[in-house]
N, C-alpha and C positions, 0 to 999 in steps of 0.2 A: 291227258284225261284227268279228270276230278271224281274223288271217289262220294263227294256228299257237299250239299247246300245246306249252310248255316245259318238260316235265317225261317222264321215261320212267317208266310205271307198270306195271300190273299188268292192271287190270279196263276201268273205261271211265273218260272225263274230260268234267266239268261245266262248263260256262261258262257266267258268270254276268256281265248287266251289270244294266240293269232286267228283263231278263226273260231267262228260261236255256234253255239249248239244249243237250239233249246231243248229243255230239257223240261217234266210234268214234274210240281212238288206238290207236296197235300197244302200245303197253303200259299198263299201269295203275293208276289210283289214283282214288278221286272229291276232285277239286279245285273249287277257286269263282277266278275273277279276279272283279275290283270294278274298274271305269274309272271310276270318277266323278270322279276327283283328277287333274289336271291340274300336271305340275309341271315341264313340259320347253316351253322356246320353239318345237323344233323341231313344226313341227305333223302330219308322220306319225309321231310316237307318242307315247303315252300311257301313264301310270302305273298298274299292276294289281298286284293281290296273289294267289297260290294258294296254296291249302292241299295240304301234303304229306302224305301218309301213309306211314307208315313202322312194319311192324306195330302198334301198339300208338301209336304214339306219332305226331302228327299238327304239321305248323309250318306259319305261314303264313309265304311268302317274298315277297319283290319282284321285279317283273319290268318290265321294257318291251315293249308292247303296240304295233305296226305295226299303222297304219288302213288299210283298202284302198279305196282308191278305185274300183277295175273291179272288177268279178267276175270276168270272165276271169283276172285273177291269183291266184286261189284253183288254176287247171288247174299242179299242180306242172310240167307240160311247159314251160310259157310262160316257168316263173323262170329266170332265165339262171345257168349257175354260173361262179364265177369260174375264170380259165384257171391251170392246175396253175404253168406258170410264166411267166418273160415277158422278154423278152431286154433290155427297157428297164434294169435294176438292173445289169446285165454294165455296159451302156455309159453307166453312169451317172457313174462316174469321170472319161470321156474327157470329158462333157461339164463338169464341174468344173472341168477344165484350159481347157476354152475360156473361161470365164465367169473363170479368175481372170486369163484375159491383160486383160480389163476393168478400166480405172484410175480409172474413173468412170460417174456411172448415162447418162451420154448412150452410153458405149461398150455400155454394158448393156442398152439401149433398142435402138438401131440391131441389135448382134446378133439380139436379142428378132425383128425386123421381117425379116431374112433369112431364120428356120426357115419352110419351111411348113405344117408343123402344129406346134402346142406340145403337147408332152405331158406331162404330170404331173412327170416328171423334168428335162424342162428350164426350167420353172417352178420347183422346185424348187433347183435349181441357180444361177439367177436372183435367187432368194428369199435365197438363201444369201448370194451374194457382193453384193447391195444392202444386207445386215447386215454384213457384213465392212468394207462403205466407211463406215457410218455409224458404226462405232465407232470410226473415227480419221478426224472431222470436216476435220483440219486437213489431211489429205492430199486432199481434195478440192480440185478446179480451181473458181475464184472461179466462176465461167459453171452452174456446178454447183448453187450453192447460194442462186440466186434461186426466185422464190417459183413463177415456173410451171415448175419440174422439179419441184421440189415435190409442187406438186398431180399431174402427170402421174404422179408418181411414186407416188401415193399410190393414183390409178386404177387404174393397170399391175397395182402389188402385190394389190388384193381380187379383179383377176381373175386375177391368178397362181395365187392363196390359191383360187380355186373350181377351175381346174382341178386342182391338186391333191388337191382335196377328190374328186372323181371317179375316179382309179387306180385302178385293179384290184389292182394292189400294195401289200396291206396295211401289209407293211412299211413301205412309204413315211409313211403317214399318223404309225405309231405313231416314226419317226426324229424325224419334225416335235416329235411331242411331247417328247422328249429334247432338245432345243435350248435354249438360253439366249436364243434372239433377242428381242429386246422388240418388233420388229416384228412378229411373231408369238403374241407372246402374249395379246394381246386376240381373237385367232383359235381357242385353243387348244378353248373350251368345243365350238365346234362341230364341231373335226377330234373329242372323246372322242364328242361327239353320233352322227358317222356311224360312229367303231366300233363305239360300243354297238350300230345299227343291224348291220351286220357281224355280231358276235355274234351277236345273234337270227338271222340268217341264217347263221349257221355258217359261216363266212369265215377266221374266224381259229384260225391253229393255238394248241396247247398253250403253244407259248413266247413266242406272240405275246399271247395271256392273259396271263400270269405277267408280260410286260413294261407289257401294259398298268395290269393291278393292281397296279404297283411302283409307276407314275408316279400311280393314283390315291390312294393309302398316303402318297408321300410329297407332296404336294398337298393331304392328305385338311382343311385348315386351311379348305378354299374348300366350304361345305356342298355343293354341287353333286358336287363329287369325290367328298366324302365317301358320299353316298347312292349315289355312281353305281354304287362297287367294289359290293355286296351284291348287284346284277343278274347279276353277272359267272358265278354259279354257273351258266348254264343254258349259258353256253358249257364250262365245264369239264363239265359230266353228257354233254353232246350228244358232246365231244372225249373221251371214257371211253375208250375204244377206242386210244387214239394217244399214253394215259398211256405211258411207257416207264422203264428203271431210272434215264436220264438229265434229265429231265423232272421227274418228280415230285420231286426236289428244289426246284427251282424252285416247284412248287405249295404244299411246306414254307411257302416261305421267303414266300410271298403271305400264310398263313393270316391274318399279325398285321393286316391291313387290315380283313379279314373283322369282321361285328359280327354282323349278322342273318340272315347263310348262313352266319354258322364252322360252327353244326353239322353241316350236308347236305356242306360240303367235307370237313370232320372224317372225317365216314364213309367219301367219297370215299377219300381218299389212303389211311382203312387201310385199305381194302378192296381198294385195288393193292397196296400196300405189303405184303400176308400173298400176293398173288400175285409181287412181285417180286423181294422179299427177297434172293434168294441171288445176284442178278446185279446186288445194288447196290455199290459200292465204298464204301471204309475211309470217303477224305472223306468222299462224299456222306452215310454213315449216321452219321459224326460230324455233320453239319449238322442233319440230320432229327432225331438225338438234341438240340441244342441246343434247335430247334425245340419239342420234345414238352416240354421241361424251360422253355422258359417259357408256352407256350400252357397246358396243363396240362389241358387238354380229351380226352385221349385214354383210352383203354380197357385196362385188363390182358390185354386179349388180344392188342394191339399190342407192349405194355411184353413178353411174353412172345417176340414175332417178334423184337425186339431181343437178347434174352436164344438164341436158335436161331441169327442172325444171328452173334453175340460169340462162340459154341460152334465153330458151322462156319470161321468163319476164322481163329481161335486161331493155326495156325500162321503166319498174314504178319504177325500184330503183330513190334513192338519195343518195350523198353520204356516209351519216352517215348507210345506210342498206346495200351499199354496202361493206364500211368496216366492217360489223357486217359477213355480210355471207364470204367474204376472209378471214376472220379469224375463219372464223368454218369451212373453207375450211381445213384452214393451221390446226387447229386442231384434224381433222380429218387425215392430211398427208393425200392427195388426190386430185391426179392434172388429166384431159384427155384434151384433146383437145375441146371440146367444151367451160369447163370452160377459158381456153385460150381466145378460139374465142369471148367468151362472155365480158369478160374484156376488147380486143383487140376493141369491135363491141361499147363499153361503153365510151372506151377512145377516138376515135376517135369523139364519137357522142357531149362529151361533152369536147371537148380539150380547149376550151380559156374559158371556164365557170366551171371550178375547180377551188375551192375555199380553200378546206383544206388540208393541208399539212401531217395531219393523214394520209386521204386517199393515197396522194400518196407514203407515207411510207409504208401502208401496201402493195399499190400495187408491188414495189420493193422488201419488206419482203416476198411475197408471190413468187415473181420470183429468188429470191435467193434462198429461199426452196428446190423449184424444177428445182432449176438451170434452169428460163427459159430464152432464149436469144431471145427476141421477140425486133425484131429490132424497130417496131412500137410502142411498150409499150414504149420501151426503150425511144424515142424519143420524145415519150408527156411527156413522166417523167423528161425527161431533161429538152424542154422548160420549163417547169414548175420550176424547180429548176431555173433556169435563170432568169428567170420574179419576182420569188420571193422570192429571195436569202437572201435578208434582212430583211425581217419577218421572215423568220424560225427562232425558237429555237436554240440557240446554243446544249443542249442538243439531238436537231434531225436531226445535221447536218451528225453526222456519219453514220445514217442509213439512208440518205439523198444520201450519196457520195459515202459510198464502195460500194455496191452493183456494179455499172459503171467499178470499178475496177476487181472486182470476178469476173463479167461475161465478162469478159475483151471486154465490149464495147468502142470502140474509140471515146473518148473526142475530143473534139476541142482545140488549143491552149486558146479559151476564155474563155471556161472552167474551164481550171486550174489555167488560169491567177487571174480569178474575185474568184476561192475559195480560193486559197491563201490568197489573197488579205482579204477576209472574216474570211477565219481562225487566218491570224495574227493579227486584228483587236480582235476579240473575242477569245483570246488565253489563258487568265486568267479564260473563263468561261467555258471552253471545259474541260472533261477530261484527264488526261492522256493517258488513256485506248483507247479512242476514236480518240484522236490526232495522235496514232500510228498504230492504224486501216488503219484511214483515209491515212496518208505517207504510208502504204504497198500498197493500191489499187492502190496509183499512181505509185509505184515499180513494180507493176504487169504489166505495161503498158510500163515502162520503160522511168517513167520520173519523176527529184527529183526536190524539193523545195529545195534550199539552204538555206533560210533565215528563213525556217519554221522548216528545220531540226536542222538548229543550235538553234535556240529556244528551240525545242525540247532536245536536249541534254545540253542544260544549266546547268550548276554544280549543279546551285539551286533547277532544275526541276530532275535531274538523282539523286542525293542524299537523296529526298524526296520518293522514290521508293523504295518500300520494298514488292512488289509483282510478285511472280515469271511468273505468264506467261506475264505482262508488262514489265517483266526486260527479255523476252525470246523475245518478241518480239521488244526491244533496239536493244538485239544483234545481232537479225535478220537483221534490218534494216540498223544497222552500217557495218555487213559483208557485204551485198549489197553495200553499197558505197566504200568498199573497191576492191569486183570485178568489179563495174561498174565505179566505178568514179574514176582514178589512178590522178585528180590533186584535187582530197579533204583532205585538212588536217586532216582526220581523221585518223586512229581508234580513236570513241570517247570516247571509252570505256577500260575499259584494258581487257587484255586477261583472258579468260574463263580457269582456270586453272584446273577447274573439268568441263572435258566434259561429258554430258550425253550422253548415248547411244541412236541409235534411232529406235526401232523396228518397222521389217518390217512387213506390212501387211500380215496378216498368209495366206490370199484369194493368195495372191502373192504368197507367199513363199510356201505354198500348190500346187500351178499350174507347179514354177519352177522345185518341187522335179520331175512331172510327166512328163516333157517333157524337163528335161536336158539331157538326153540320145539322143534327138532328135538335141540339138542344138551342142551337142559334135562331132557329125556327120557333121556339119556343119564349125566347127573352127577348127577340128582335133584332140584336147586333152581336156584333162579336167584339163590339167595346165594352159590352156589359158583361163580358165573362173574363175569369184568370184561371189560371191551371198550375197547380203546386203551389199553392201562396204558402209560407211560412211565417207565422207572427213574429215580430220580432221585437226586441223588447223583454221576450219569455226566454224560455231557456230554448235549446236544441234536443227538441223531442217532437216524435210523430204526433202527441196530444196537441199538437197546436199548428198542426199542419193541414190546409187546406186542401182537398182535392180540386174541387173548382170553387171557387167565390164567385156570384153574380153581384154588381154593382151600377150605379149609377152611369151611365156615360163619361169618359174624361174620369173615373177615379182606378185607373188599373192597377195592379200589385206596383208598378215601377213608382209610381207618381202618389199613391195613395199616402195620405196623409194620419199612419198610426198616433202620432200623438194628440189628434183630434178626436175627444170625448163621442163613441160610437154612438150614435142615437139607437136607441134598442128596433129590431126587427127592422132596418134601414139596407142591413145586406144580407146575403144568405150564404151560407155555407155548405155546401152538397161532398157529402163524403160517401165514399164506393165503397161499400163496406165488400171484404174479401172471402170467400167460406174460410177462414182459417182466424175470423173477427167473429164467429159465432161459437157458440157451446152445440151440446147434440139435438138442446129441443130448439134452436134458433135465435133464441136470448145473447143478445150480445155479452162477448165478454166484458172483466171489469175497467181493462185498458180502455174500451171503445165508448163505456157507460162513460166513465171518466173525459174523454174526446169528448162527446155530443154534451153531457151539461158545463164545460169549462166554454165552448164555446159557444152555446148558447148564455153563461156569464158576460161574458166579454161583449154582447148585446146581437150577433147573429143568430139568423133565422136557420136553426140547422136541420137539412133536410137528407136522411140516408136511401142511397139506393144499393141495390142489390145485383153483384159483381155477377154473379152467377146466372143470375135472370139476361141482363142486357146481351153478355155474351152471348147465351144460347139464342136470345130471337136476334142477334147479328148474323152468330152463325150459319142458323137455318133460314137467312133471308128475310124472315116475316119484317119486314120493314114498317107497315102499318102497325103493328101491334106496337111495336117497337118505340113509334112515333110518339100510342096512346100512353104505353109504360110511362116515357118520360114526362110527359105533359101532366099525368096526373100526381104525378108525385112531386113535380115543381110547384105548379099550377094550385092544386088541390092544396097541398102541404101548408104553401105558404100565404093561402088567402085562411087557412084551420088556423095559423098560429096566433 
């Protein structure tokens, strides 16, 4: 027989050992325990399993099973509850004092035989300072350290060690287990024995869990330990109620023990966590943030309480917490609108009283992330760069400056005037890597430094380079000046006599296979289409890579004839732009700017469609709409140009 069901359900609850018994619970679920596994010394209780349900989705958990001996302990009246509190722990101290006037275990004995009752805490106390003597052998009296104190000694301690084990005073037990004494630790299995018991009887508070799952976590080396934390969930469901904004920290910080409950606690904490949200503090939800960012088990609808959370309290950050939480942000990869609005609500409140140049790097890192084109971020971040262009680091000027570029917000001439100016000044302290970061952002906009780029390609500074994606991004930049700028003395480089190929986006090339039939309908053959063309001639980059080219009949990518002077608007160039080629309001980013006018340079008609659109009416069948999409945007596009 089973003395109680550890699970709060819905309907009713099954128990199962050889033969089942339903049984009425105040809430419900249909559950099964299995006793037949046997895995604890202690012999009132045993090893069981139930099944949880949770709409849709069902887990078996572990549990510990109390055997009953009488039936009459089945009359909830008869179970004794433990006393709310208890005045032994008050004068637990005074008795500490008495036990360390003890210079040796005969003093500690004789005291012992004075009390006349011993309680838990003076055992305990006793326990304590017989450890305290044994760890400095040598200050013990000769009389001391013969073999019948010894053994007396050894008697004294397993019944100290069981009255202990008896307290009412949970606390007590779980202090024991924080202890370093060696005396005690061949003890320890069966003080975790009688809390597990505790547990099932709901003994222990919230933090007295959380302490207990720390010491089994870190312990977790001893299988015993290990298997024990996973029982632990039926004490935290039973304590739901006494969850509070202070506390479930604490339950955070337990999750990482968890293996075969993380789920059921998972739910737990965010299902407080969306009730306590507004009354948790800065720490605390910076801890809970760390937590969710390595666990990685939780829900977008959590990540959203976070993002409510960061909004509501905007105004107590300071800098330094604010860049602490945008970067648990960006760790998490997790952007809505709110966190926008909140940053947006932050920068404005504090625009001429920014002070660190961190922060504004991360607020930029964070908006490149999620490619956001917030006009207003955008624009305190620039003052900002403006006003304090010459304190920055040379090493933060890059993550200072492209971002402006990628999300191709439009600079001002004084802009690029006064970073030149700054970059060629500090040109010896800058990377390589960084300096040609920085020259592409301004490419993306469609405006070169002469004096910066000739710098940059200095025999001295190009010969020193022996790293392939800074020597990919040279030839990037030099092919650019050679489509864009026909009176620069360049190519600075020589020619790429091993060109790499550039593979196309499988999401692309997947989408093509399924709606070429659709666009051959639209040009008439399917000689007049190519798919992945790569110019060649340029360098090895996605800017000069075609998704499909239409063409004349008889001139396909294999046979086409690049060194023939392109007649302008003679071919088209159709690129599938991807959602990961746009910023937040839709505006392509500055790679993709850069893509559509280099090849509309080179004399194609270039016409973008939209990755996201096609998909969706493939996916949902709409075949004719599908039809009209493409038709107007070939069709339409390239009779506009």
């Amino acid at each position: 027989m089973l003395l109680r069901s550890y699970s709060k359900t819905r309907n009713s609850l099954l128990l199962c050992s050889k033969q089942c018994v339903p049984v009425k619970s105040y809430n419900a679920v249909y559950s099964r325990f299995f006793s037949d596994e046997i895995l604890y010394d202690n012999k009132n209780i045993i090893n069981g399993t139930i099944l949880i349900e949770n709409g849709y989705n069902v887990q078996e958990l572990p549990v510990v099973i109390r055997k009953i001996k009488d039936l009459p302990e089945l009359d909830s009246s008869l179970i004794k509850k433990a006393p709310e509190g208890s005045s032994e722990s008050i004068n637990y101290h005074l008795i500490q004092e008495e036990f360390k006037q003890c210079m040796n275990l005969r003093d500690i004995f004789t005291l012992i035989n004075k009390c006349t009752k011993i309680t838990p805490n003076i055992a305990l106390g006793a326990i304590e300072r017989i450890y305290e003597l044994e760890k400095n052998p040598l200050t013990l009296p000769i009389d001391t350290q013969n073999d019948h104190i010894n053994y007396a000694k050894d008697a004294i301690l397993e019944k100290l060690l069981k009255v202990v084990m008896k307290t009412e005073e949970t606390q007590t037990i779980i202090n024991i287990l924080k202890t370093s004494s060696t005396l005690i630790e061949p003890y320890k299995f069966k003080f975790c024995d009688e809390l597990l018991l505790r547990v099932i009887d709901s003994k222990l508070s919230v933090e007295q869990l959380c302490e207990f799952a720390k010491f089994l976590t870190e312990n977790s080396k001893e299988p015993k330990y290990h298997e024990m934390i996973d029982k632990l969930w039926v004490g935290f469901k039973e304590k739901e109620d006494q969850i509070n904004e202070t506390n479930i920290v604490d339950i955070f910080k337990a999750l990482s023990g968890f293996k075969v409950s993380k789920k059921i606690i998972t739910l737990l904490v965010e299902h407080k966590l969306a009730e306590l949200w507004p009354q948790i503090n800065t720490d605390s939800m910076q801890v809970i943030m760390d937590v969710i960012i390595t666990e990685k088990y939780f829900s977008l609808q959590t990540l959203a309480i976070l993002a409510n959370w960061f909004y509501a309290n905007i105004h107590a950050f300071n800098e330094e917490t604010m860049l602490e939480i945008l970067t648990k942000f960006m760790k998490l990869d997790y952007y809505n609108e709110q966190v926008e609005r909140a940053l947006e609500k932050y920068l404005r409140f504090k625009r001429e009283k920014i002070q660190s140049y961190v922060f504004i790097v991360s607020v930029l890192n964070y908006c490149m992330q999620f490619q956001l084109r917030n006009t207003i971020i955008l624009d305190i971040c620039y003052e900002y760069y403006m006003n304090n262009i010459s304190t920055i680091p040379p090493s933060f000027l890059k993550s200072m400056i492209y971002p402006f570029g990628f999300l191709y917000y439009n600079q001002l001439e004084e802009f690029r005037k006064v970073t030149e100016e700054v970059l060629i000044e500090k040109f010896k302290r800058i990377s390589i890597d960084d300096l040609c970061s920085i020259v592409l952002s301004f490419i993306y906009m469609g405006h070169y430094s002469k004096e910066l780029i000739s710098k940059l390609f200095h025999p001295e500074v190009v010969t020193k380079v022996n790293n392939p994606n800074i020597l990919r991004k040279l030839y990037l930049i030099d092919t650019c000046l050679s489509v864009e700028c026909d009176n620069e003395s360049g190519p600075f480089l020589p020619k790429d006599q091993w060109l790499q190929p550039v593979s196309q986006d499988k999401r692309v090339s997947h989408i093509i296979s399924k709606i070429k039939e659709h666009i051959v309908g639209v040009v008439g053959s399917e000689d007049n289409l190519s798919t992945g063309v790569l110019i060649p001639n340029y360098c090895s980059d996605e800017t000069y890579l075609i998704d499909i080219m239409l063409h004349p009949v008889g001139l396909g990518s294999s046979t086409f004839n690049w060194k023939m002077r392109l007649r302008k608007n003679e071919n088209t160039a159709i690129l599938i732009h991807l959602p990961n080629h746009y910023c937040s309001d839709n505006h392509l980013i500055g790679q993709q700017m850069l893509r559509r006018r280099h090849l509309s340079l080179l004399g194609f008609k270039v016409i973008s469609i939209d990755y996201s659109t096609i998909c969706q009416l493939f996916m949902s069948n709409r075949i004719p709409e599908l039809k009209q999409y493409i038709e107007q945007n070939i069709t339409l596009k390239q009779s506009s140009v």
